[in-house]
Structures are given as structure tokens and as C-alpha cells.
C-alpha positions in Angstrom: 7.9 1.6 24.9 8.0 -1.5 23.1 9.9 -1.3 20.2 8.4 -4.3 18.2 4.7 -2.8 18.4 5.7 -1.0 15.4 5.8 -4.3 13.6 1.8 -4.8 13.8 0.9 -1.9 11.2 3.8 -3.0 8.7 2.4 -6.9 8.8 -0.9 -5.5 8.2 0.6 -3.3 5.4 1.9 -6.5 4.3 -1.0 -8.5 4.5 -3.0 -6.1 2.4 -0.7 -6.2 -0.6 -0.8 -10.0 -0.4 -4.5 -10.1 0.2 -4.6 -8.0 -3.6 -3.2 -10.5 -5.6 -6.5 -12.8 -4.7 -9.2 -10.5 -6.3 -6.6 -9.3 -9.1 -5.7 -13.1 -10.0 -9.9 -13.9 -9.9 -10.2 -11.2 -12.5 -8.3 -12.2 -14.7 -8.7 -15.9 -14.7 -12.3 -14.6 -15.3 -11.6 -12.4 -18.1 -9.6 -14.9 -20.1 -12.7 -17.4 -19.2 -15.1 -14.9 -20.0 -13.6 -14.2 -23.3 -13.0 -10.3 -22.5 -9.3 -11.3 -22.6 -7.0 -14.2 -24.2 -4.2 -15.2 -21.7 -1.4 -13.7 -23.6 -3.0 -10.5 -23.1 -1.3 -11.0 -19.5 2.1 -11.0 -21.1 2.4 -6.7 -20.9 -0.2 -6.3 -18.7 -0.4 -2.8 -18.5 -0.5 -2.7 -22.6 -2.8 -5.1 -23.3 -5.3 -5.8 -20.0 -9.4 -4.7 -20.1 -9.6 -1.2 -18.3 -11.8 -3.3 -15.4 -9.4 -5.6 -14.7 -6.1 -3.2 -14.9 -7.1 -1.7 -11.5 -6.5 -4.8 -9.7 -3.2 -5.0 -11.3 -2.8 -1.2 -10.4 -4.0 -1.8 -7.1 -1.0 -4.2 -6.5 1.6 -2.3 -8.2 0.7 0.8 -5.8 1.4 -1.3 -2.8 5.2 -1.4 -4.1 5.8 2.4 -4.4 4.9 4.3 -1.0 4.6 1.7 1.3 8.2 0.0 0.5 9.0 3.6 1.7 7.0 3.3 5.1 8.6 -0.2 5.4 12.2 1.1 4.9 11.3 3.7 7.6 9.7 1.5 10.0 12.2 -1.1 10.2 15.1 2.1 10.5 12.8 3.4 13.5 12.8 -0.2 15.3 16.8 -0.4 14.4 17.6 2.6 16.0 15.3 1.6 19.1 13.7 5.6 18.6 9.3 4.2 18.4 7.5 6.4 20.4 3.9 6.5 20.6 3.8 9.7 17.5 5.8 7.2 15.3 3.4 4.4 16.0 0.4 6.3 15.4 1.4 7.6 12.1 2.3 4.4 11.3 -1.3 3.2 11.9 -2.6 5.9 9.9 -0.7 5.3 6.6 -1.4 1.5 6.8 -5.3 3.0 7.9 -5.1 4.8 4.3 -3.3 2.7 2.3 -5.9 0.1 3.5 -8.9 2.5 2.3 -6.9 3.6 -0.6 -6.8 0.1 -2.4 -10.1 -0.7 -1.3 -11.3 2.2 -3.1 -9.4 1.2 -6.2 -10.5 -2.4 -6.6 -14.2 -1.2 -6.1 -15.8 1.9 -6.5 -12.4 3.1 -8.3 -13.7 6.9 -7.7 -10.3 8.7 -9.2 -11.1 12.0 -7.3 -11.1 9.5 -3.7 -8.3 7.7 -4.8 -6.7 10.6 -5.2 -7.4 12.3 -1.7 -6.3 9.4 0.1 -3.3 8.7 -1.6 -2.7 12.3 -0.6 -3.2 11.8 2.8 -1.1 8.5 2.8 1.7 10.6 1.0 1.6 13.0 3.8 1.4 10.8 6.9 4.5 9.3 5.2 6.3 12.3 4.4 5.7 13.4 8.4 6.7 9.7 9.6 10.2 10.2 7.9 10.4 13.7 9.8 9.5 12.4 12.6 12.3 9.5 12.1 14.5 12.4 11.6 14.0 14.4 14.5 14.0 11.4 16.8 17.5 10.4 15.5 18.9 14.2 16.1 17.0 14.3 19.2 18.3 10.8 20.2 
């Protein structure tokens, strides 16, 4: 199998967290126009920020706690030359998830979806490190 297919899910996984920082940096450049916020309300973000723009901010922050995880574990699966077709497929799912998961967040913000596919995205994760695991006993 090709080992550098597995690259095309982490680049989108990358492109997604990039693509964040556009609607979280209109928001609030809009609240501090709008008057909902003064700029040095950006200072401690988390502290200070209106609830509706936080979850841009959120949405951003979240893409540097699992998924650093599924990049670690990608790029150990193409070093040790062990992608298979079950490693690139869960790969596609979590970066499938993840995807939905911060769409979700920066609009309909639904906690009780969030929360389901961040569940999902944990487990695909948890069962792409097995798999790494079993492939490098196996190999």
C-alpha cells in the first residue's frame, strides 16, 4: 500500500484547524466593532470574551488537544512503513468527525451533539492507536 496516502486525512485535519481561525478572527473583529467587546477583552480570552464569540476560540483550541494526538500517531504509522487500509480508514473517520465536530461548534453549538461526536472522534482515535500497536507487534 502506499504509505503516504495516510498524509491526505492529516492535511485535511490540518486544513480545518487553519480554516477556524477565519470565522473565529471575523467574530471578534466584529465584536470589538460592534461594541459587544473592547479589544483588550482579547488579552485572557477565555476570562473576558462574549459567550457567542468564545466558541470560535473553543473551536480552535479543541483542534490542539485530540488531533495533535492523531497527528503524532499518523506520522509514527507512515515512519514505521505499517498503513494498511484499517489504519487509513480510521484515519478518515476521525478527520470525518473532527470535521463535523467543529462545524457543530461554530454553528448550531448543540452541547449534547458536540458531545456525541467528540465521543466518537475520541474512540476512532483510541482504536487508531491500537491498531498502531498491533501493527507494530504484528510487524
Amino acid at each position: 500500500m502506499n504509505q503516504n496516502l495516510i498524509f491526505w486525512p492529516l492535511i485535511i485535519q490540518a486544513l480545518v484547524s487553519l480554516y477556524l481561525y477565519l470565522p473565529m478572527g471575523r467574530a471578534r473583529i466584529g465584536s470589538v466593532k460592534s461594541g459587544q467587546a473592547k479589544a483588550h477583552d482579547y488579552k485572557l480570552p477565555k476570562q473576558n470574551e462574549p459567550p457567542e464569540i468564545a466558541k470560535f476560540g473553543n473551536a480552535v483550541s479543541n483542534q490542539f488537544e485530540l488531533p495533535v494526538l492523531f497527528f503524532a500517531i499518523t506520522l509514527a504509522f507512515h515512519s514505521a512503513g505499517l498503513v494498511d487500509m484499517v489504519a487509513l480508514a480510521l484515519a478518515w473517520i476521525f478527520v470525518t468527525l473532527k470535521t463535523v465536530h467543529s462545524f457543530v461548534y461554530i454553528t448550531a453549538n448543540k452541547l449534547k451533539w458536540r458531545f456525541q461526536i467528540f465521543l466518537a472522534s475520541l474512540c476512532v482515535c483510541t482504536l487508531y492507536c491500537i491498531w498502531f500497536a498491533i501493527r507494530l507487534v504484528l510487524a
